[in-house]
C-alpha positions in Angstrom: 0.0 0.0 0.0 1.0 3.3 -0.7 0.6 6.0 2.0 1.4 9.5 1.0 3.9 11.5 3.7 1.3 14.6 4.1 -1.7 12.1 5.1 0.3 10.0 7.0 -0.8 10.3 11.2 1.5 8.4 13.7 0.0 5.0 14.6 1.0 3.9 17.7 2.1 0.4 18.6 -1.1 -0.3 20.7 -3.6 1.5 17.9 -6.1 -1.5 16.8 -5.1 -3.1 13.5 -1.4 -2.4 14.2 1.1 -4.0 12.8 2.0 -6.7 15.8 6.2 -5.9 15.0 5.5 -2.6 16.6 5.5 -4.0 20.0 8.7 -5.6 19.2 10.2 -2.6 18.0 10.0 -0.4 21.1 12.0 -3.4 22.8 14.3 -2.8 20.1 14.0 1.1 21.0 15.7 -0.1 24.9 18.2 -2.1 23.1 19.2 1.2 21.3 19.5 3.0 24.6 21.6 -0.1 25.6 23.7 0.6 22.8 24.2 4.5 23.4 24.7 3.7 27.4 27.8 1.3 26.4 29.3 3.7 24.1 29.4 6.3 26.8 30.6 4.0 29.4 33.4 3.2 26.1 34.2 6.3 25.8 31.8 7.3 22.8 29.2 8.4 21.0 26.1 6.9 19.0 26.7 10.1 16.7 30.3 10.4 16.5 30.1 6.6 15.2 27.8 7.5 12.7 29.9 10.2 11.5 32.7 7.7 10.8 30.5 5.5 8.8 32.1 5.6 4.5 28.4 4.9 3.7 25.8 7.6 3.0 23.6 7.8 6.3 20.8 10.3 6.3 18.0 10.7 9.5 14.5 12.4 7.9 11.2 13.2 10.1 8.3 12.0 9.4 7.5 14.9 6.8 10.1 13.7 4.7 12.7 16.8 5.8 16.2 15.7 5.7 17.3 16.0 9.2 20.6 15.1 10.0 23.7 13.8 7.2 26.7 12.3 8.4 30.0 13.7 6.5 29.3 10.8 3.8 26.4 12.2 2.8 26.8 15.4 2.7 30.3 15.3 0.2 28.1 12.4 -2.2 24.7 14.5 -2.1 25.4 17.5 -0.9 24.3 19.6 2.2 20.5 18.9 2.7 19.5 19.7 6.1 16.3 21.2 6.3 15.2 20.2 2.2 12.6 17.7 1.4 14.4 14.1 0.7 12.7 14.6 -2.5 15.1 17.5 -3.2 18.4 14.9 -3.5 16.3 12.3 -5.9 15.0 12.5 -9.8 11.6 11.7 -9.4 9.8 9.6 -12.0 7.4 6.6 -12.1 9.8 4.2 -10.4 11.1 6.7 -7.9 8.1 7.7 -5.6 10.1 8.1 -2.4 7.5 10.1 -0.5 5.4 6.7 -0.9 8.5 4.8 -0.1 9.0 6.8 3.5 5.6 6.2 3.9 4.9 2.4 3.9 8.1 2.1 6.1 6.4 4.7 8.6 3.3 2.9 8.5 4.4 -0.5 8.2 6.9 -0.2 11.0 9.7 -2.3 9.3 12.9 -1.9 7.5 13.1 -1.5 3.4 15.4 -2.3 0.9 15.1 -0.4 -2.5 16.7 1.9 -5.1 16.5 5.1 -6.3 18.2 7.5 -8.6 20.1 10.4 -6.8 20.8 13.7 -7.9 24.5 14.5 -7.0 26.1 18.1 -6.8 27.9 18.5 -10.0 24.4 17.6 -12.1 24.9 14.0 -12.7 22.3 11.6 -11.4 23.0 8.1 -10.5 21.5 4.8 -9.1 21.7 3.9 -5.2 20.2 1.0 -3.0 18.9 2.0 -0.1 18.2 0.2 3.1 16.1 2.4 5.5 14.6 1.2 8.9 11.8 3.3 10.7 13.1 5.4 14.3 10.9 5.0 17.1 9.7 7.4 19.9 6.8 6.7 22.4 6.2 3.6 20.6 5.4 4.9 17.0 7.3 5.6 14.2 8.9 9.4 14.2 11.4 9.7 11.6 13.4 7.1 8.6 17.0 6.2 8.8 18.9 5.1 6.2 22.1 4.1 4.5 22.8 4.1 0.8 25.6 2.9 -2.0 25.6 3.8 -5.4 25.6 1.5 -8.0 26.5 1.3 -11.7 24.6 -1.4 -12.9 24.6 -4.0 -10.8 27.9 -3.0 -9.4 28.7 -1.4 -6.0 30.8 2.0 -5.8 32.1 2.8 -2.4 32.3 7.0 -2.6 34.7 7.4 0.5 38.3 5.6 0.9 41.7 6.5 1.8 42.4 7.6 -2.1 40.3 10.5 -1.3 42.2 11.5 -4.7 39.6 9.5 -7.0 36.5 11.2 -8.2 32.9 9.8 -8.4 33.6 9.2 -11.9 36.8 7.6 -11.6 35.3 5.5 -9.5 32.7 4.5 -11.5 34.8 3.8 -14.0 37.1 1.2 -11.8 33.9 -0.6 -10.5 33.2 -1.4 -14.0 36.8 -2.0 -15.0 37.0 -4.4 -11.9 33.9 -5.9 -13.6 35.3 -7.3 -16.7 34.3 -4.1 -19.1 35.9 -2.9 -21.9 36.7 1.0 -22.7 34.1 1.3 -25.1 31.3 -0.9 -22.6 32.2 1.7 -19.8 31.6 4.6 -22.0 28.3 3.0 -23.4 27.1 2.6 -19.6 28.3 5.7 -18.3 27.3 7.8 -21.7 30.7 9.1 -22.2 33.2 9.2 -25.3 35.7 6.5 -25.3 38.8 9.2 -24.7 37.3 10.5 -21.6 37.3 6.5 -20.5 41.0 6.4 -21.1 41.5 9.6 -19.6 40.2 8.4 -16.5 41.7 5.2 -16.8 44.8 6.9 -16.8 44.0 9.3 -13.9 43.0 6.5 -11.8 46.0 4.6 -12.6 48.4 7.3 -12.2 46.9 8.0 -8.6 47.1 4.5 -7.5 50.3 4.0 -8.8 49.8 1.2 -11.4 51.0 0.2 -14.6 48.2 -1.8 -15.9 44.5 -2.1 -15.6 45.1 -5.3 -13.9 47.3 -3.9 -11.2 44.6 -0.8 -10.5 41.8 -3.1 -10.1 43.9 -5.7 -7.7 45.8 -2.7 -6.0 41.6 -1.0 -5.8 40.2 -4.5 -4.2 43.2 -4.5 -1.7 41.8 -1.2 -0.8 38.7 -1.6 -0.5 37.3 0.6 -3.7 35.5 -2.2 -5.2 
């Protein structure tokens, strides 16, 4: 069912007709503050953890506002505090996210799906998403997620210690790493076959290979694809 943000009213766990996970999920709500409690007593923080995660993470209310990015976010997407979520995706007739937010806010449960992003420099690209609803007084206030982009089929990670490497440089390595030739990655990517090799060479040069080979074994040792 789809269940538009602006109609959506919070539905307690104990409402009649409620999903019976809910109950479950304000246990899960203590286990949380079990989790925050033994980070303190560790020495840290729920939010500086966050903060350190290389994957996208993004915390939105309940009427869809972006409310909190960790640094991951904010250099893939861009600063969004305070915009509508709608605001950092192209929406078309396979990208309803309003109606996504919605059945995970109704529904009480975690979601898998994918979307197509729009990043800072114009350039739109695919991402999975897995979001899970954040509970307060035992109904669902707000939708946390994380996401990854993904070049057909193939997982990018935006954030490593070659800070060096664009977006599109390493877009280009996830599908080098994935068996494609120049011309396949500029058919998938929509670019001429010279700015391939100019990345190729780019990417190379920053990693310090000779080959292609080398930069995609010397990426995987890393951790880029």
């Amino acid at each position: 069912m789809s269940v538009p943000l602006g109609r959506l009213s919070r539905r307690p766990a104990s409402s009649p007709g409620a999903n019976p996970q809910l109950s479950s999920e304000k246990g899960r709500v203590s286990e949380m503050d079990g989790v925050e409690q033994q980070l303190r007593k560790l020495g840290g923080n729920l939010t500086g953890t966050l903060n350190r995660l290389r994957l996208p993470a993004t915390l939105v209310d309940r009427e869809g506002v972006i409310r909190w990015q960790n640094p991951a976010a904010r250099r893939t997407y861009g600063d969004r505090a305070g915009l509508k979520v709608g605001s950092v995706v192209l929406r078309d007739a396979g990208n309803d996210v309003d109606a996504r937010l919605g059945e995970i806010l109704w529904n009480g449960e975690a979601a898998d799906f994918s979307l197509r992003a729009k990043l800072p420099d114009g350039r739109t690209e695919r991402i999975e998403v897995c979001a899970v609803p954040v509970f307060g007084g035992g109904a669902a206030v707000g939708v946390f997620g994380v996401s990854q982009s993904v070049v057909r089929g193939v997982p990018v990670r935006r954030t490593s210690n070659h800070t060096e490497l664009t977006g599109r440089q390493l877009d280009v390595l996830a599908l080098l790493a994935d068996g494609r030739s120049t011309r396949e990655i500029a058919q998938t990517l929509g670019i001429s076959i010279t700015t391939v090799r100019n990345h190729v060479a780019s990417l190379m040069r920053t990693l310090g290979a000779h080959t292609r080979l080398e930069a995609v074994m010397m990426a995987s040792r890393a951790g880029l694809v």
